[in-house]
C-alpha angles and dihedrals in degrees: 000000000000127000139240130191082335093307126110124240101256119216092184096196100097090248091112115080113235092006098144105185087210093059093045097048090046085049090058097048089053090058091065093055081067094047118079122209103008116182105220080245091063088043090060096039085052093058097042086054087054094059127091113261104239100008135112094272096046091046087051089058102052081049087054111115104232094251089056089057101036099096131007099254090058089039090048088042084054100049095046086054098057090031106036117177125263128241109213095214118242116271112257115237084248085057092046101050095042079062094052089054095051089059092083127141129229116235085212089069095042105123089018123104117230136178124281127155092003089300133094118250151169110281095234096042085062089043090062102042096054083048085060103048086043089055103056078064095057107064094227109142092158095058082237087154093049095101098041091059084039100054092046085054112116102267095240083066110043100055089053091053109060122238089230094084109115100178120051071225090067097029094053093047084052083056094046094057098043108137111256083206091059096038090058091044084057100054098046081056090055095040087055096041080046097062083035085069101036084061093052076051103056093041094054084050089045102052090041079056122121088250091057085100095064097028082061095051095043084056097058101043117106122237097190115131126158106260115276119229113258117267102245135071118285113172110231127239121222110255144172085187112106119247119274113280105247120219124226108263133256114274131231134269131184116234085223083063105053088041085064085056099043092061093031090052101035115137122237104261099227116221114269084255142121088256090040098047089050092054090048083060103049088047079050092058094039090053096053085045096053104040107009111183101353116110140268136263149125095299087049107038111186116227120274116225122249114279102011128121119268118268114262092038107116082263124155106260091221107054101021101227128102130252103072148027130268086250089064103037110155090184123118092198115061118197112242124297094244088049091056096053094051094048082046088054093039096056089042085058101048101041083052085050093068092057096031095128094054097028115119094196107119121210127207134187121217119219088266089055103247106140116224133172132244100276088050094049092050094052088049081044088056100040099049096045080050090059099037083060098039094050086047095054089047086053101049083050096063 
């Protein structure tokens, strides 16, 4: 549409999307507040110039009987009787709780800063804001929705706004000073405890899979085998003494399998606080206690030190924390030996989990119950054959 004297040209029969009568008749009024020393005639002609040749408005005018269009009060009078203002009709509670609804906010943007208002900001900042501004709407003066909108919040959030909050005032300032630091902290929990799941995941889709069937009968086939004799020369000692007893061999156990109870045994990891340290001290007694000098592995999980990733991550063995590999650890201060050999076993376990149909590692377990693989059993099957011969050779000597 053009312009004239800063008011639009006014069509007047609806054809014309976002034409509002009220706005172009008040238009029309402002551009006489610029003009100085307008005759009601020029007022009038002002407004007929303003009006679109062949359209509904312009048709009306010419329709206009002379006394209607003789001064601006009779000719406004006119207009706002053939185009009378309309009400929007107040929002029903259901409406308005359906737009509350819609305000929601996206974990995905959660830490990011994102536009309101023409300036960046922090997600949830703008979140908040536009809560605030849904909620004046609401007519709920006693904050009885408060824990509805809280409750939908992205985890990583809520735990850090307290349920204690009565007014949106109050519950959207709460919102506003959340610590960008422990916010942070908190997303990088739920997006370990994310690929956690997705682990138990894969493994429940892995063992309803077409090859369950083999993998089951794999897993209960036993190994055991008497040990077999080293394959280079010893020179035998004469001897009266009988052969070494030979133990029966270490079983087999899917990788598929000790992943399950690497998730399903994993200790809880304690805050890198007075309190948390404390409790990691205490997991680090009960452990001793419990186990004292056997090894670790997945059915007996060493504890994790405050602070650090979760075992099985994609975390650096030495350090504990995410981003990098041990090779490339920039840390000063390395988490404990035994700690890095069971996030060293743990992460073994769960990248031959995701082959575990095709994979071709075998994995025994030894009668104290310590799993090794098939490099580490043929060195226990040479040594102790080594030390059955040599023990036979001290007591034929005596």
């Amino acid at each position: 549409m053009s312009s004239n004297n800063g008011a639009s040209m006014f069509w007047g029969d609806g054809e014309i999307d976002g034409e509002n009568p009220q706005d172009f008749i008040n238009g029309v009024e402002r551009s006489f507040l610029v003009k100085v020393g307008l005759t009601e005639a020029d007022r009038v002609r002002l407004f007929e110039l303003s009006l679109k040749s062949g359209r509904a408005a312009k048709i009306w005018w010419n329709g206009l009987e002379a006394g209607e269009k003789d001064t601006w009060v009779n000719l406004r009078a006119a207009f706002e009787k053939r185009w009378p203002e309309k009400l929007i009709t107040e929002k029903t509670r259901e409406e308005q709780h359906a737009l509350l609804d819609a305000t929601v906010l996206d974990e995905e943007s959660l830490g990011k800063r994102v536009k309101g208002d023409g300036v960046e900001e922090f997600s949830h900042v703008v979140w908040a804001d536009k809560l605030e501004r849904v909620s004046k709407s609401l007519k709920d003066e006693s904050g009885l929705l408060i824990p509805i909108v809280r409750k939908a919040m992205p985890r990583a959030l809520r735990v850090l706004v307290s349920t204690k909050h009565q007014t949106w005032s109050a519950f959207c300032d709460a919102i506003r000073k959340v610590s960008m630091t422990e916010l942070e902290e908190k997303l990088e929990v739920e997006e370990e405890k994310r690929a956690m799941q997705a682990t138990v995941d894969r493994l429940e889709k892995l063992q309803n899979s077409p090859t369950k069937a083999i993998r089951d009968t794999l897993g209960a086939v036993s190994l055991g085998r008497p040990i077999p004799a080293p394959r280079f020369n010893i020179q035998p000692v004469a001897s009266a003494a009988p052969s070494p007893v030979m133990s029966a061999g270490p079983q087999y156990r899917p990788d598929a399998e000790r992943l399950v109870d690497v998730v399903r045994l994993a200790l809880p990891i304690q805050p890198n606080t007075p309190a948390g340290r404390a409790a990691y001290q205490a997991q680090i007694s009960k452990w001793s206690l419990q186990h004292g000098d056997r090894p670790v592995n997945e059915m007996r999980p060493y504890p994790l030190s405050p602070g650090t990733s979760a075992v099985a991550s994609g975390e650096c063995w030495k350090c504990g924390h995410a981003g990098h590999l041990g090779t490339a650890c920039p840390s000063n201060e390395q988490v404990p030996a035994t700690e890095q050999k069971w996030r060293s076993i743990a992460a073994t376990i769960s990248r031959r989990a995701g082959s575990a149909v095709t994979t071709a590692a075998v994995n025994l377990i030894t009668e104290d119950g310590a799993f090794i693989d098939q490099a580490e059993y043929d060195a226990r099957v040479i040594a102790d054959y080594l030390a059955a011969i040599q023990g036979n050779a001290g007591g034929s000597s005596m």
